[in-house]
C-alpha positions as CSV (number, residue, x, y, z in Angstrom):
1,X,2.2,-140.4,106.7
2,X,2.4,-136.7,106.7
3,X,0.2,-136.0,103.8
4,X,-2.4,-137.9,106.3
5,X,-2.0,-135.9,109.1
6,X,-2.3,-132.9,106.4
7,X,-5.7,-134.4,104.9
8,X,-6.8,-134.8,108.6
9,X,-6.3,-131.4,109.7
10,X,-8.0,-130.4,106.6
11,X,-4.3,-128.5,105.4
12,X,-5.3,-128.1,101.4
13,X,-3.2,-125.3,99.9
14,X,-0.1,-126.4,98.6
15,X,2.4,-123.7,100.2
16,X,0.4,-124.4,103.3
17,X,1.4,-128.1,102.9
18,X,4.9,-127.3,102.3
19,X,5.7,-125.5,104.9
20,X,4.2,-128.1,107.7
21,X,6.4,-130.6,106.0
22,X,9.5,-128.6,107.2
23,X,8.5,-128.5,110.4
24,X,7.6,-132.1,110.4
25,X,11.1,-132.7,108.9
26,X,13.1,-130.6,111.5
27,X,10.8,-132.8,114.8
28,X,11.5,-135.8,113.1
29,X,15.5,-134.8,112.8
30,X,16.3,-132.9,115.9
31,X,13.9,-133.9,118.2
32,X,13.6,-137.9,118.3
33,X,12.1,-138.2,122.1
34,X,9.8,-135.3,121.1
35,X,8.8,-136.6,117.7
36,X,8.1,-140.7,119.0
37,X,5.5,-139.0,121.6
38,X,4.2,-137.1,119.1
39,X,3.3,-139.9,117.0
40,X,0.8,-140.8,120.0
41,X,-1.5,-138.0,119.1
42,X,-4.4,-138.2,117.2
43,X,-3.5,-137.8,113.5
44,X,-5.6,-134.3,112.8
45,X,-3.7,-132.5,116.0
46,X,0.3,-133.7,115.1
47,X,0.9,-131.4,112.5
48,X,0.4,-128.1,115.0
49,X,2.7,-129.9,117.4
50,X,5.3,-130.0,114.4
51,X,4.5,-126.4,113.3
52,X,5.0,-125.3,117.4
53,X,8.0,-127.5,117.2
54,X,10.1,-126.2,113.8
55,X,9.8,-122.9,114.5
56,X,11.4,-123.1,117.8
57,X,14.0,-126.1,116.4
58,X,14.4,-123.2,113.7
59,X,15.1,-120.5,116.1
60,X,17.6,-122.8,117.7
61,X,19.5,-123.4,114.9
62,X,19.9,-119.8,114.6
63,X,21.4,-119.5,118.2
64,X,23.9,-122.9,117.8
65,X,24.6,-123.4,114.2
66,X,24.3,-120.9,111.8
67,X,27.3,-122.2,110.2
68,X,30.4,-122.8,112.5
69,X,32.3,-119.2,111.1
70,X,29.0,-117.1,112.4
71,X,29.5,-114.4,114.6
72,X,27.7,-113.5,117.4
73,X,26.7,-110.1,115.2
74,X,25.4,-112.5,112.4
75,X,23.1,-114.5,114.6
76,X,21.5,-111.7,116.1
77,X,21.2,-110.1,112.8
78,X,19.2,-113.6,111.8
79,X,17.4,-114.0,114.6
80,X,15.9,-110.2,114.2
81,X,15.0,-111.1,111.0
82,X,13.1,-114.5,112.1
83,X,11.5,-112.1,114.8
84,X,10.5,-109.4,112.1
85,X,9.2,-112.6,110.2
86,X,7.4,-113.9,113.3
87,X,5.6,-110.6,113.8
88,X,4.4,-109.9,110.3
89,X,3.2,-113.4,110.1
90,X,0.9,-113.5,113.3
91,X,-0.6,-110.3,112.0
92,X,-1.1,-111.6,108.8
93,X,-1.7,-115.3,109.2
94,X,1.4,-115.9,106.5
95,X,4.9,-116.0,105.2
96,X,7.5,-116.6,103.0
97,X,9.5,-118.4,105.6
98,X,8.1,-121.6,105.8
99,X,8.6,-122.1,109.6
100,X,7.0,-119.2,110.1
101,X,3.9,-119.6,107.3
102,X,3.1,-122.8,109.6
103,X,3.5,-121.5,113.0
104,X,1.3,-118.7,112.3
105,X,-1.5,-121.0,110.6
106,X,-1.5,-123.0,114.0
107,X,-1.7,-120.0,116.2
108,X,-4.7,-119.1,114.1
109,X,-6.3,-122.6,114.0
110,X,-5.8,-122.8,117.9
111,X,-6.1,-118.9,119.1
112,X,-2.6,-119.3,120.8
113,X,-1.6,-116.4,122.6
114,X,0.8,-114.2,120.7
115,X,3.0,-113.3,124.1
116,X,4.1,-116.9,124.3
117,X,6.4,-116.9,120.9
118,X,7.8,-113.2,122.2
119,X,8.9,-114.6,125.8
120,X,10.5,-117.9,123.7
121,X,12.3,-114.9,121.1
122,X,13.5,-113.3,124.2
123,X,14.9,-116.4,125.9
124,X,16.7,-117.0,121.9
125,X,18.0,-113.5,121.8
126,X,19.3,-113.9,125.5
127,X,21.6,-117.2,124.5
128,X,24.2,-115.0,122.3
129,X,25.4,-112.8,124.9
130,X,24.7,-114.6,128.7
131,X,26.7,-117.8,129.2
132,X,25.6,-118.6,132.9
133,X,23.2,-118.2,135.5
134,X,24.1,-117.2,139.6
135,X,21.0,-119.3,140.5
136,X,17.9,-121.2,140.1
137,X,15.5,-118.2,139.9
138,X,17.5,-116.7,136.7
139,X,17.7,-119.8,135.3
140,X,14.0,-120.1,135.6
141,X,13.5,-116.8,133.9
142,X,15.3,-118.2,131.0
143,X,13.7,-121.3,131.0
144,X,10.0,-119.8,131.2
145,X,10.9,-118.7,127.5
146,X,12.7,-121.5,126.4
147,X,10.9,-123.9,127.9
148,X,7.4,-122.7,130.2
149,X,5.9,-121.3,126.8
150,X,6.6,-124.3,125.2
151,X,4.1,-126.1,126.7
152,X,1.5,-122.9,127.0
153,X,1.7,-123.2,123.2
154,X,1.2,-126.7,123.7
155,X,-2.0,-126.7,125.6
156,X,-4.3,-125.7,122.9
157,X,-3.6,-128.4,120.7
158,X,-3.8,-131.0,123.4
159,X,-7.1,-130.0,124.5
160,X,-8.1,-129.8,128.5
161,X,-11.1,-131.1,130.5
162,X,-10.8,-128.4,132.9
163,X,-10.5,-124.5,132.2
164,X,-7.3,-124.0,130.2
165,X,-5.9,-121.8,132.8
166,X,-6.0,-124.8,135.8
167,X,-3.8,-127.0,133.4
168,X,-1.4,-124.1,132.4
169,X,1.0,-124.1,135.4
170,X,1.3,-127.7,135.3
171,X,1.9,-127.8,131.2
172,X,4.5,-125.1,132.0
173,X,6.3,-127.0,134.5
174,X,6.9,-129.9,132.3
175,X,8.3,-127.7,129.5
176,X,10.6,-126.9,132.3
177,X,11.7,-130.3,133.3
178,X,11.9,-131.4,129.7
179,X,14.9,-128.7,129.4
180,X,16.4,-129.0,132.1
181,X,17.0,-132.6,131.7
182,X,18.6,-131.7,128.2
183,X,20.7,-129.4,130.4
184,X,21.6,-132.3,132.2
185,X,22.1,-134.6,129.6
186,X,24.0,-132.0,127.2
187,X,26.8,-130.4,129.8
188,X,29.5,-131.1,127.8
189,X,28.5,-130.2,124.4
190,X,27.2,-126.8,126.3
191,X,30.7,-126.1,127.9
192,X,31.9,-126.7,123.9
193,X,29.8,-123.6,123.1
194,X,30.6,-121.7,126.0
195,X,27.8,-122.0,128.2
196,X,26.2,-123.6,131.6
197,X,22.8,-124.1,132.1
198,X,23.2,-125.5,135.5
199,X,22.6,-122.7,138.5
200,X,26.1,-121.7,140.1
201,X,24.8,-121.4,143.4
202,X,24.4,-125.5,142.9
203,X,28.0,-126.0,141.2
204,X,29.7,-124.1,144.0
205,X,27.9,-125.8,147.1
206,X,29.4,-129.2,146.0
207,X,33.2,-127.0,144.8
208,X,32.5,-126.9,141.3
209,X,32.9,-124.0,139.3
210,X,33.7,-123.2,135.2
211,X,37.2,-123.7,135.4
212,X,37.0,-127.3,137.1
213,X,34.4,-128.2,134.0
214,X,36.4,-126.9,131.8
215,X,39.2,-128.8,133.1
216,X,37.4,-132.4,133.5
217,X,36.0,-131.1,129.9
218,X,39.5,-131.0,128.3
219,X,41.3,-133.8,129.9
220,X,38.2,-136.5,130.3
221,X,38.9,-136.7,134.2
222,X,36.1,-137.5,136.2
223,X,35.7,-135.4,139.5
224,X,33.5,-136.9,142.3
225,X,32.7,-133.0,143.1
226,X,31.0,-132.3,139.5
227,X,29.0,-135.7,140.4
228,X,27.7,-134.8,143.6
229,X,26.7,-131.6,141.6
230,X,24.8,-133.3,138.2
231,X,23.2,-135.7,140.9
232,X,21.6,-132.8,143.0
233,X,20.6,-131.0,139.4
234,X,19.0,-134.5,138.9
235,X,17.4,-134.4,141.7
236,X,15.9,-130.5,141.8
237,X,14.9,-131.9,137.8
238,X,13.0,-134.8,139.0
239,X,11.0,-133.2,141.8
240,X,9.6,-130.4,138.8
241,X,8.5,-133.6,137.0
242,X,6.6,-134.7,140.4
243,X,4.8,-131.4,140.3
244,X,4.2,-131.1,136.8
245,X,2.6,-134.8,136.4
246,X,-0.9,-134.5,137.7
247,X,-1.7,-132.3,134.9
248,X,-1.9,-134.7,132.3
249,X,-4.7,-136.3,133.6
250,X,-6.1,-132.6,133.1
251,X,-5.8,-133.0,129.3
252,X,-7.9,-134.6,126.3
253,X,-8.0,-138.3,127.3
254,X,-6.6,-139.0,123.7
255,X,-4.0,-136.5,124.2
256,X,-2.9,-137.9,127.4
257,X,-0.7,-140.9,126.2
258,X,1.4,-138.4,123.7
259,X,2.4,-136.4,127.1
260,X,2.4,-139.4,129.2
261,X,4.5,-140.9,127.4
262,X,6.6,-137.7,126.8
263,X,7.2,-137.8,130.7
264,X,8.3,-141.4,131.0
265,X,10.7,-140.7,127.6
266,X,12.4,-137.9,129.2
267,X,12.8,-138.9,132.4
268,X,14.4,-142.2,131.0
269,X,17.4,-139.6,130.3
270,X,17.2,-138.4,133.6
271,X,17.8,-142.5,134.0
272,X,20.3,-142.9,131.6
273,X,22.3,-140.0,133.2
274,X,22.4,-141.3,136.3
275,X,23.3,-144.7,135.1
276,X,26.2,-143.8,133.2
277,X,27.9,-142.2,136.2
278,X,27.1,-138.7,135.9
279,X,29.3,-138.1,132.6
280,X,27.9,-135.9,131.1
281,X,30.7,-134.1,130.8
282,X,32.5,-136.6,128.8
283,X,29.2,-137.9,126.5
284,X,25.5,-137.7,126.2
285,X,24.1,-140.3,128.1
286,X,21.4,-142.2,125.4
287,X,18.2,-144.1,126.3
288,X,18.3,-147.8,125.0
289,X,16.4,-148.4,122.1
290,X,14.7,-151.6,124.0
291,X,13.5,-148.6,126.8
292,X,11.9,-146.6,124.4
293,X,10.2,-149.2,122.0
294,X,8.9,-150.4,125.2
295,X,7.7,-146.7,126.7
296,X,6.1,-146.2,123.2
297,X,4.4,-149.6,122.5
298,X,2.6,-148.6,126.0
299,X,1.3,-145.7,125.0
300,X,0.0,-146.7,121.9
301,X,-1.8,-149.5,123.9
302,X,-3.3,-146.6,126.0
303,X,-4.2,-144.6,123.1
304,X,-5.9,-147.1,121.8
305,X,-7.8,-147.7,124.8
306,X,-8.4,-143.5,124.6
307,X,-9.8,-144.0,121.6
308,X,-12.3,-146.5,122.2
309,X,-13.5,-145.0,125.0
310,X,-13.8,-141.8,123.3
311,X,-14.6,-142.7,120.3
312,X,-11.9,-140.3,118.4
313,X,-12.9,-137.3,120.3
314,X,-12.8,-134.1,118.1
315,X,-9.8,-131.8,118.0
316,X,-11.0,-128.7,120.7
317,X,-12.5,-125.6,119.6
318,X,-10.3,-122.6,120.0
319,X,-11.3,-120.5,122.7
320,X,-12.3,-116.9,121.9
């Protein structure tokens, strides 16, 4: 299947080849929700979304699990290295690190703007040294790196029927509610590496603070006050969706049921979250296999129906 995509993209040189199958191995690892939706794209356009993808699950893996004896001085010394990487390969158009030899090739193929992968480095760099955030608006600082640029990269390869710039804010806020609903769902293993993604201002208006997570953390209590909390975070997470959803009828009609179905996917955790009481302290709430056969047999239905009625439109020009 991914020599396929490779042949439809019109990827020929052998270290070329190689390197998109990393990425494509690292979605199809890490990022199950994110690699089912991705399957919904037209076959030439998937491998940039695994390229866009592996570099940042790459960058990640820098940050969380660079080996479990890694010091915070030893992740920053490999994450400077991936950013030195990054740099010469955007000016260059290659490298020897295979994430990066990939990424760059996309950013060519797609002319996506250089600032985005900066802003996502920043947000990286920022994750060995801040463990919290006072409120909302500094969490959303973070996230615009993390997350916002995410889908900015995105946008090219999806393709718009309206000037890129009128589907950005929208493709941005989804990137947003896509992390903060891993926020949500990933609390506890968070709290294991000594952070909180979840705005204090939020925790402390329902009595919840680090200690008391820590606590229910440690002992497996449940506290109806961390409840309250995750359900209001839930909440704030679900309205971004709201906003963020009329732009995908702003995108390529075949491109439409990938982030469609992205949406429904995601928001099922959001679902799963709230259906397991809120505990996501104590586990990671999972989205039943029956759910998410069903979510993807739909969109394959209505990429097929894309399709038809766009008879396999072409993958969209880069815009000078």
């Amino acid at each position: 299947m991914s020599a396929r995509e490779l042949d439809a993209a019109g990827i020929t040189d052998p270290a070329l080849r190689a390197a998109y199958c990393t990425c494509r191995t690292l979605n199809a690892r890490h990022g199950r929700t994110y690699f089912l939706a991705t399957r919904l794209l037209p076959v030439e356009r998937r491998p940039a979304v695994h390229s866009l993808y592996g570099f940042a699950r790459h960058a990640d893996d820098i940050v969380d699990d660079l080996g479990t004896s890694a010091t915070t001085g030893e992740r920053a010394a490999a994450l400077d290295r991936l950013d030195r990487r990054l740099a010469a390969g955007l000016r260059t158009g290659t490298s020897d690190e295979p994430v990066v030899h990939a990424l760059a090739d996309t950013v060519r193929r797609y002319a996506i703007d250089h600032r985005h992968f900066h802003d996502f480095m920043a947000s990286m760099r920022s994750d060995l040294t801040v463990t919290d955030y006072p409120d909302l608006a500094a969490l959303s600082r973070y996230t615009h790196g993390s997350a916002a640029v995410i889908g900015l990269q995105m946008l090219p390869v999806l393709g718009t029927v309206v000037p890129r710039e009128e589907a950005a804010p929208y493709a941005a806020g989804l990137g947003v509610a896509f992390q903060l609903t891993n926020f949500l769902r990933d609390v506890g293993e968070d709290l294991d590496r000594g952070r909180i993604y979840l705005p204090a201002d939020l925790l402390a208006a329902h009595g919840v603070d680090r200690a008391l997570l820590c606590w229910s953390r440690a002992t497996g209590h449940r506290d109806a006050r961390i409840t309250r909390a995750l359900r209001e975070a839930a909440a704030v997470t679900r309205e971004i969706y709201h906003r963020a959803a009329p732009g995908i009828a702003l995108l390529d009609p075949v491109a439409r049921p990938c982030i469609r179905t992205a949406h429904i996917l995601y928001g099922s955790i959001l679902d799963a979250v709230a259906a397991d009481g809120y505990a996501a302290v104590h586990r990671r709430a999972v989205v039943p296999r029956r759910r998410r056969a069903a979510v993807a047999a739909d969109g394959l239905a209505r990429l097929a129906a894309a399709r038809r009625r766009h008879h396999r439109a072409p993958a969209p020009k880069a815009e000078a």
